[in-house]
PALOSE-936841 format. One line per 5 residues: their letters; for each residue x, y, z of N, C-alpha, C. Coordinates in steps of 0.001 Angstrom, whole numbers, padded with zeros to 6 digits. Example, Ala and Ser with C-alpha at 12.3 -4.5 7.8 and 13.67 -1.06 7.14 Angstrom:
AS = 013190 -005690 007800 012300 -004500 007800 013200 -003300 007800 ~ 012850 -002250 007080 013670 -001060 007140 012900 000030 007870;
//
This chain:
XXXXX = -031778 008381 022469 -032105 008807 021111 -031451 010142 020780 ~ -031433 011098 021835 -030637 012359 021820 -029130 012210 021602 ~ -028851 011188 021664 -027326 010745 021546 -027041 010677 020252 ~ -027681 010091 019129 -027735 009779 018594 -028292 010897 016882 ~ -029000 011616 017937 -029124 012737 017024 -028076 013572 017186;
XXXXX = -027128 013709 018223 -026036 014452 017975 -024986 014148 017304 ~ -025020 012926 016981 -024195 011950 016637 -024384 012841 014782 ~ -025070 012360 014380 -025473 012397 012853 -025442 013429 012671 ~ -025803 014726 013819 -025303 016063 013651 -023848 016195 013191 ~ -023227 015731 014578 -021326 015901 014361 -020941 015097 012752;
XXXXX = -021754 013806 012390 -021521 013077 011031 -021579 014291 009885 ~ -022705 014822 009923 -022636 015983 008579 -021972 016879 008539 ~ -021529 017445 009597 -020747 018325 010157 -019307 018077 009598 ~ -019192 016921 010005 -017465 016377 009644 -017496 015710 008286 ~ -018635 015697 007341 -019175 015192 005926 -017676 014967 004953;
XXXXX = -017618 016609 004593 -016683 016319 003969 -015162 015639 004256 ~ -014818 015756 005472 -013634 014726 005424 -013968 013567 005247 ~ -015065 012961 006059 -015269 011911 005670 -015674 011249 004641 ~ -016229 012138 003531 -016509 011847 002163 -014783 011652 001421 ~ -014870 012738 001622 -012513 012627 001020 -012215 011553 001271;
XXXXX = -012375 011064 002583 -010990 009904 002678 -011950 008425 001996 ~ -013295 008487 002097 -014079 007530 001388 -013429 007750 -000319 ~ -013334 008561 -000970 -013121 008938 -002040 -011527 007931 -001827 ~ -010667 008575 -001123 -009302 008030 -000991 -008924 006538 -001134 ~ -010032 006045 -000499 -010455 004662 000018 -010611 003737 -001371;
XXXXX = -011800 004349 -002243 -011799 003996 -003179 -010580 004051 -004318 ~ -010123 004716 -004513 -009266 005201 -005562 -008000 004151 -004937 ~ -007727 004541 -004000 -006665 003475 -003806 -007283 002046 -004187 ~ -008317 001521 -003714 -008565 000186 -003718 -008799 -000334 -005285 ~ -009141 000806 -005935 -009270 000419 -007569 -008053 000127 -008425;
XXXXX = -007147 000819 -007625 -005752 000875 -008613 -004632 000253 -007880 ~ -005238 -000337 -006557 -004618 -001592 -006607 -005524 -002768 -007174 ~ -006760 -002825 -007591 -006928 -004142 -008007 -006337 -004095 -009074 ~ -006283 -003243 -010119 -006427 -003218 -011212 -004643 -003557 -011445 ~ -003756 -003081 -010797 -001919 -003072 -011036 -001908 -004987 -010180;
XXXXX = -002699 -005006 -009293 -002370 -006539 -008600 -002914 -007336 -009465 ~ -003895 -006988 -010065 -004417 -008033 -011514 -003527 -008157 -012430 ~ -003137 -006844 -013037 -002175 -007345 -014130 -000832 -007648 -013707 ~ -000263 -007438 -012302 000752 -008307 -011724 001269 -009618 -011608 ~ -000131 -009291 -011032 -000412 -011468 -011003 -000500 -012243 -012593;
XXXXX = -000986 -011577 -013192 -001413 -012034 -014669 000680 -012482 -015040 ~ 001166 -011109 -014609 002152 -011366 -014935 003231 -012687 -014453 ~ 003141 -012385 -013119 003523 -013375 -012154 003089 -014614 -012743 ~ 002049 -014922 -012807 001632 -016272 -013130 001939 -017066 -014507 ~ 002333 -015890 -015334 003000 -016040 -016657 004346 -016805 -016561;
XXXXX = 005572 -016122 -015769 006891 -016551 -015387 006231 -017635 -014547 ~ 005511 -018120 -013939 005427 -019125 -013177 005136 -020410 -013800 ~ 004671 -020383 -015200 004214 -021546 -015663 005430 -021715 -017003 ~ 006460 -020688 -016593 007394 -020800 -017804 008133 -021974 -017752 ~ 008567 -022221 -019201 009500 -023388 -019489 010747 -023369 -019022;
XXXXX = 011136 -022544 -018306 012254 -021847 -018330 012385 -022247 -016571 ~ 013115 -023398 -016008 013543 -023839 -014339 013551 -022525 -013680 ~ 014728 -021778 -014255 014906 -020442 -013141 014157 -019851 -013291 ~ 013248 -019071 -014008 012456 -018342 -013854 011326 -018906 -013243 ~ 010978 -019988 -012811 009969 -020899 -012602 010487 -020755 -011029;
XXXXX = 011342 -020974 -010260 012221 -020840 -008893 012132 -019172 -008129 ~ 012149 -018482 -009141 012534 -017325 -009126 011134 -016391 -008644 ~ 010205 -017059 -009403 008430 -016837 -008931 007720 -017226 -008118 ~ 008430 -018341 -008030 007573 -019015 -006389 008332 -018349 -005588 ~ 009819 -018351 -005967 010400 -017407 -004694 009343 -016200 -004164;
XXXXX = 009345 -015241 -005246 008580 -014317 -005071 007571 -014172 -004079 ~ 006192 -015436 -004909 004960 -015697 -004067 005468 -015814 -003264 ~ 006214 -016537 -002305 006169 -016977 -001125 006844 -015764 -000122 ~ 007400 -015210 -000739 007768 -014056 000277 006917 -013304 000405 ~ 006022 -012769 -000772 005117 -011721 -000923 003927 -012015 -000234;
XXXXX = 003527 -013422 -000079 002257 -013904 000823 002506 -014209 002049 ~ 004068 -014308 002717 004614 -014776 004119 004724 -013640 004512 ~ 004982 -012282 003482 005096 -011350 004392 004181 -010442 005176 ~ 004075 -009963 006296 003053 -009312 006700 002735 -007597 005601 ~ 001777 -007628 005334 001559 -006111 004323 002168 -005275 005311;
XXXXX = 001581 -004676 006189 002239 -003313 007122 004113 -003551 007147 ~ 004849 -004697 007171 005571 -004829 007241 006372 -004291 006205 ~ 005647 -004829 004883 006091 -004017 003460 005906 -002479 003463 ~ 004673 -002252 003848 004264 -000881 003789 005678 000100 005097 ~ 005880 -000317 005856 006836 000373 006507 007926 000737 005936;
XXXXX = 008475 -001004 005586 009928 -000912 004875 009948 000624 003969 ~ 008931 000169 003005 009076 001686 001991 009149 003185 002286 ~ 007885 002800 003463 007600 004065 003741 008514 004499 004378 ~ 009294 004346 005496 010413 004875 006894 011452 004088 006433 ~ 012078 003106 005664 013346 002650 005041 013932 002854 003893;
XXXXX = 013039 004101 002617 013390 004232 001811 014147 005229 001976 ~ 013090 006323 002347 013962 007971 003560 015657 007880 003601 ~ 015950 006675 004432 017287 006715 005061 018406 006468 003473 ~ 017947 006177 002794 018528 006005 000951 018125 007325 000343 ~ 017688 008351 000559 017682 009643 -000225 016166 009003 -000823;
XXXXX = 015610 007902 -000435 014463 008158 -001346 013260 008694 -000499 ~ 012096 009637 -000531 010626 009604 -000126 009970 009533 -001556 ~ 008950 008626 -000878 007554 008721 -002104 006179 009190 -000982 ~ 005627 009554 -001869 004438 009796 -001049 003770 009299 -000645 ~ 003158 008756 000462 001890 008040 001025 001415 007079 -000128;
XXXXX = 000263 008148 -001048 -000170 007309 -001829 000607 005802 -002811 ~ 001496 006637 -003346 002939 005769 -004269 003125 004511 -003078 ~ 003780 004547 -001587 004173 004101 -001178 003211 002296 -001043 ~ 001605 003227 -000947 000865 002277 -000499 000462 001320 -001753 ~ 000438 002030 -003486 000294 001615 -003759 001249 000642 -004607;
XXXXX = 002547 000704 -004453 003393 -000174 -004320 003716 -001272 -003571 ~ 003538 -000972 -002502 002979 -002374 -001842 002104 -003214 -001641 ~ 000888 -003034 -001730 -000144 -003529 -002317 000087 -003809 -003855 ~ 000329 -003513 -004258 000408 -003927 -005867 001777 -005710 -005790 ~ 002868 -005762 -005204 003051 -006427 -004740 002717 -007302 -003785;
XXXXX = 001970 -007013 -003080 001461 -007943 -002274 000261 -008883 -003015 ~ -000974 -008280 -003632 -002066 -008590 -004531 -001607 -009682 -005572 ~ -000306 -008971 -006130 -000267 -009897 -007342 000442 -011294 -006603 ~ 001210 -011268 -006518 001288 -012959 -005482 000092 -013975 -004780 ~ -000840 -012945 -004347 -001999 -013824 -004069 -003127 -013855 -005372;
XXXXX = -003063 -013122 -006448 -003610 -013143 -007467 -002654 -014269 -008721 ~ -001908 -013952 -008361 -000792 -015059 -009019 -001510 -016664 -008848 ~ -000845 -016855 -007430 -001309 -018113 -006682 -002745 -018627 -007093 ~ -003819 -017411 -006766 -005449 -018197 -007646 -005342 -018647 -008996 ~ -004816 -018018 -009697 -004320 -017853 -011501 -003737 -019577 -011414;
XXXXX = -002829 -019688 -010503 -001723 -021183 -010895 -002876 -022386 -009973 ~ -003598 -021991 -009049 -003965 -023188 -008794 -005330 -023466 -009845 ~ -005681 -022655 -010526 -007299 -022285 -011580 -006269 -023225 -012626 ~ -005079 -023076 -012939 -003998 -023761 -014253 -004193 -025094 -013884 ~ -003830 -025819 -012662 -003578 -026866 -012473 -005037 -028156 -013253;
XXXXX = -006080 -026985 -012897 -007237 -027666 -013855 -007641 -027991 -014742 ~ -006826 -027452 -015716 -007129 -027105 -017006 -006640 -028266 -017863 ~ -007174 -028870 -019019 -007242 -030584 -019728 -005453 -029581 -020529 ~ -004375 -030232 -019698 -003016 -030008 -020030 -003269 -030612 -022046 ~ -003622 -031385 -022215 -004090 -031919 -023319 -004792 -030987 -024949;
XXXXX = -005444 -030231 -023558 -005945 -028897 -024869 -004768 -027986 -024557 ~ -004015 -027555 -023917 -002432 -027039 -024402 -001484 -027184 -024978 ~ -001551 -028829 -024971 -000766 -029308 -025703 -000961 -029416 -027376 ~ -002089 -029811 -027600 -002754 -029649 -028993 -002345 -028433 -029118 ~ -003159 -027543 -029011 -002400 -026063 -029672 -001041 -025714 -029914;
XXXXX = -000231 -026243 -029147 001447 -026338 -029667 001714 -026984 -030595 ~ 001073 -028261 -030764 001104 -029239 -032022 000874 -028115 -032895 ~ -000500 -027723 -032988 -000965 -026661 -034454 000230 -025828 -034829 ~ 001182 -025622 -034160 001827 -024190 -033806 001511 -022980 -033700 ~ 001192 -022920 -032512 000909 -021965 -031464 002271 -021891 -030864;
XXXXX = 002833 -020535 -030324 003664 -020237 -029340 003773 -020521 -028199 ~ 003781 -020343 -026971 003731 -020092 -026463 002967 -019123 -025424 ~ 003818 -017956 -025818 002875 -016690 -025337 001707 -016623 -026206 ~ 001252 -017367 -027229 -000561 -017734 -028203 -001280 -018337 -027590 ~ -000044 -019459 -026956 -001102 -020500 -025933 -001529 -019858 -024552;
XXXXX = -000742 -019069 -024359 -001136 -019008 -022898 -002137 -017673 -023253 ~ -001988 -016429 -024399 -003128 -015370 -024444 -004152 -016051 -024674 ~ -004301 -017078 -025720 -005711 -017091 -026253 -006348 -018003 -025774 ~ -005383 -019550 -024877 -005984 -020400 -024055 -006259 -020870 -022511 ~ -005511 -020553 -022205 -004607 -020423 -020834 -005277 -019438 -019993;
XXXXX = -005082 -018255 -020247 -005437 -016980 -019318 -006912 -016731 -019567 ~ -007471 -016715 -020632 -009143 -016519 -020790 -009818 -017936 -019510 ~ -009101 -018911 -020140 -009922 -020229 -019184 -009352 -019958 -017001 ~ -008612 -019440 -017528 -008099 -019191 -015363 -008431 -018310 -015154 ~ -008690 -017454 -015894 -009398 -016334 -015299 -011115 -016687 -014848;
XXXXX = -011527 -017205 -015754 -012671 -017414 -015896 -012891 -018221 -014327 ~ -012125 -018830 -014554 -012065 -020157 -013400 -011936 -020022 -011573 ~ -011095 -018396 -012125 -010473 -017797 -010643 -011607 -016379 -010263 ~ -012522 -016489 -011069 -013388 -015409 -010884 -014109 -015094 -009370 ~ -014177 -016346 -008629 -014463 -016061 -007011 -013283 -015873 -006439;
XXXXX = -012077 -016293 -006532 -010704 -016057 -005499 -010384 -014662 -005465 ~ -010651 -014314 -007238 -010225 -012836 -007772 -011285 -011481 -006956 ~ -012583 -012241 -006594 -013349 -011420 -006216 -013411 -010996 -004953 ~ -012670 -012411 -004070 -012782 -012571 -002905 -011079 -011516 -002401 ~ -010228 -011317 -003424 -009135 -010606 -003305 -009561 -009180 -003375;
XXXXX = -010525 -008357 -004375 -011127 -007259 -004050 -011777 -006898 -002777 ~ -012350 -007452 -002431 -012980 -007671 -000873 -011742 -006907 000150 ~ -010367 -007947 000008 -009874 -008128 001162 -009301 -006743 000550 ~ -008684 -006305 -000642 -008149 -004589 -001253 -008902 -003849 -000512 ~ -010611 -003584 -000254 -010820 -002610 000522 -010701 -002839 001774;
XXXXX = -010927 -003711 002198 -010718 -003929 003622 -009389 -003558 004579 ~ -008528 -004109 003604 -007076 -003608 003474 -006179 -002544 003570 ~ -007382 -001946 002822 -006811 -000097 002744 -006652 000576 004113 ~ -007232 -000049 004950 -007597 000919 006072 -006084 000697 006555 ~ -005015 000079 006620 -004044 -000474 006905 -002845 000720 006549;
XXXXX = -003390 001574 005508 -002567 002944 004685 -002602 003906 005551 ~ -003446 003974 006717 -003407 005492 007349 -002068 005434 008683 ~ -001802 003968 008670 -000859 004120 009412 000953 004533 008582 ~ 000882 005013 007412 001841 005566 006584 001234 007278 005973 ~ 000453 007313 006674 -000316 008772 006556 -000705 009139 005412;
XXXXX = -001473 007892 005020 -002654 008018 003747 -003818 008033 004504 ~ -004581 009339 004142 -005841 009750 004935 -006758 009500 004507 ~ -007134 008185 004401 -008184 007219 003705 -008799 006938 004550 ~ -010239 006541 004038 -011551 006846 005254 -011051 006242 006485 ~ -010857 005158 007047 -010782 004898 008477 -009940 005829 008922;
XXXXX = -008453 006792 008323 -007921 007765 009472 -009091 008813 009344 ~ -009691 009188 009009 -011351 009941 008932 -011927 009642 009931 ~ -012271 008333 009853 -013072 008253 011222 -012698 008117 011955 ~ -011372 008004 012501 -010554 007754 013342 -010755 009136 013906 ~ -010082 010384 013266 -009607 011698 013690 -011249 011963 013872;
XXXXX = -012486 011406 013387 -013346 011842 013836 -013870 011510 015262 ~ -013662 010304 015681 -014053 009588 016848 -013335 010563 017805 ~ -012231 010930 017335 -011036 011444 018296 -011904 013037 019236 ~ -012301 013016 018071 -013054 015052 018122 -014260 014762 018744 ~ -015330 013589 018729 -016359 014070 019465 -016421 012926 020722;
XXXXX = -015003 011950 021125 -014971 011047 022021 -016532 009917 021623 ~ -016942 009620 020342 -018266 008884 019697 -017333 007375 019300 ~ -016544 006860 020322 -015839 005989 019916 -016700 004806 019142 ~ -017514 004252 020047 -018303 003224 019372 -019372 003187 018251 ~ -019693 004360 018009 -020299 005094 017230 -019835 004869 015958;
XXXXX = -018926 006045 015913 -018550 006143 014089 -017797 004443 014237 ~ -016973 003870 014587 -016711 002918 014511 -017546 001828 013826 ~ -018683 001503 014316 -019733 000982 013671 -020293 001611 012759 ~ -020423 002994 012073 -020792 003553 010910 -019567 002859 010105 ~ -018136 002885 010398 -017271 002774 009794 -017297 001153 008790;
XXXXX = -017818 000839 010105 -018311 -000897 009834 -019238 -001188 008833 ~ -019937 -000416 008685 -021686 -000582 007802 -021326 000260 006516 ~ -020051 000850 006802 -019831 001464 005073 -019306 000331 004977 ~ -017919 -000423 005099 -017301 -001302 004410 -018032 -002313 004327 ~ -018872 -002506 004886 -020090 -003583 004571 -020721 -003340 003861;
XXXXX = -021125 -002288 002899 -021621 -001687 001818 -021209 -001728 000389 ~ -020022 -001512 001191 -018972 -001348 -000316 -018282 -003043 -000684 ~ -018556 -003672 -000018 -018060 -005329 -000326 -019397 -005962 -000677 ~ -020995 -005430 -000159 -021344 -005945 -000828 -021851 -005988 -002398 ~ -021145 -004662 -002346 -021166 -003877 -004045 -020511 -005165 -004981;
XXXXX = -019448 -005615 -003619 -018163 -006197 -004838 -018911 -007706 -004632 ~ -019554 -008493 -004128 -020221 -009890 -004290 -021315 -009662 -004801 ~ -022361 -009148 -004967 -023478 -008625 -006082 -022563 -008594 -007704 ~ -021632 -008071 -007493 -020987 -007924 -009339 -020334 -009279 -009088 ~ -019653 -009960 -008257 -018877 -011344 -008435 -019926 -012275 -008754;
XXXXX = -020657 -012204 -008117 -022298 -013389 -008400 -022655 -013353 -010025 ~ -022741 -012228 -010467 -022860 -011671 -011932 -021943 -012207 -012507 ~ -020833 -011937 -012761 -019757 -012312 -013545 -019676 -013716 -013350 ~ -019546 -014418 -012452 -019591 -016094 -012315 -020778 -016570 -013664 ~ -021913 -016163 -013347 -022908 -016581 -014249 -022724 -016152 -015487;
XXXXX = -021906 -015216 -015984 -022191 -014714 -017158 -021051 -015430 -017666 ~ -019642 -015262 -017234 -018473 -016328 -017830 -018432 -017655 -017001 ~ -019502 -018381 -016793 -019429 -019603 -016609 -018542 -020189 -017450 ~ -018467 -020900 -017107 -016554 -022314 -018277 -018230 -023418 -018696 ~ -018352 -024058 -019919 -019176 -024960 -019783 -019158 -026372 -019233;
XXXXX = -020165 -026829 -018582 -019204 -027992 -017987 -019170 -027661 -016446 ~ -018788 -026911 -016128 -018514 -026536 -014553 -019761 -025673 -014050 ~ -019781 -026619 -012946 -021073 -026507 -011800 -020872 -025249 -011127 ~ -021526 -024637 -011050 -021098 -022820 -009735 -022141 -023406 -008911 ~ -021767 -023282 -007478 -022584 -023512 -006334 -022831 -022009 -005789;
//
């Protein structure tokens, strides 16, 4: 038990870093959902275009962007841009890759949520004359979104989880926190499992609001289990 009170001692003690890189944690994970959402929104736009090449050109994309390993991206930028006269900073770096990475798998939920949709009520609206880009703002994207509201939620999840993946490009986001903390009081198994019971905290923030939103933009007609 004395272990343990020293433990929570050294925790307050080391508070504020570990509050910072929690802060870090967040902020990154918000502004990648938010750039991988409207990525994908985008992505999924060129993907359902009339247009062959651009239609080739997007799956290309997805498929590289979801085959590729993230750290793999995150390196390239980070230690392969350098050798081109370019550095960006940690943050930029990470959230450029993630923002690419997100929207391909946010893409992909978006096109398989399309494949559902009565092609029939798209088509009518072109009859009326509707555009295109009319059909897809005012019919198209309200109904897949709606539709992709667990994949989309289940992609926030994996954004924080994810993040921890940034400290190896020396974004000092909570896990290098607890990391450099474990390091200082040898409490390996310790903060480790604190580390565990925050991100278990903070995801279940994000399925409490996904449960919500399912019920509130239900599609009518469709069963939520």
């Amino acid at each position: 038990m004395s272990e343990w009170i020293v433990f929570f001692a050294d925790v307050v003690a080391f508070a504020p870093q570990i509050l910072a890189g929690l802060g870090n944690t967040l902020l990154l994970s918000a502004v990648i959902t938010i750039t991988g959402l409207l990525g994908g929104v985008l992505v999924f736009y060129t993907a359902i275009s009339q247009n062959r090449l651009c239609r080739k050109v997007t799956e290309a994309y997805i498929s590289f962007f979801i085959g590729t390993p993230l750290i793999a991206l995150l390196f390239l930028v980070y230690y392969g841009l350098p050798q081109w006269g370019l550095r960006l900073s940690p943050l930029t770096v990470a959230i450029l890759g993630f923002t690419m990475n997100v929207s391909a798998y946010n893409a992909r939920y978006l096109m398989t949520a399309y494949r559902g949709l009565d092609q029939d009520e798209l088509e009518a609206a072109r009859a009326q004359g509707f555009n295109n880009l009319q059909v897809f703002s005012f019919i198209t994207l309200p109904q897949v979104m709606r539709l992709s509201i667990p994949a989309l939620s289940n992609q926030v999840i994996l954004n924080i989880k994810d993040s921890s993946v940034a400290f190896l490009i020396q974004y000092t986001e909570f896990f290098a926190q607890v990391q450099d903390f474990a390091v200082r009081n040898f409490q390996f198994f310790k903060a480790y499992l604190m580390a565990g019971l925050v991100y278990l905290a903070l995801v279940s923030v994000v399925v409490v609001v996904s449960r919500w939103l399912e019920r509130r933009f239900v599609l009518p007609g469709i069963r939520q289990f």
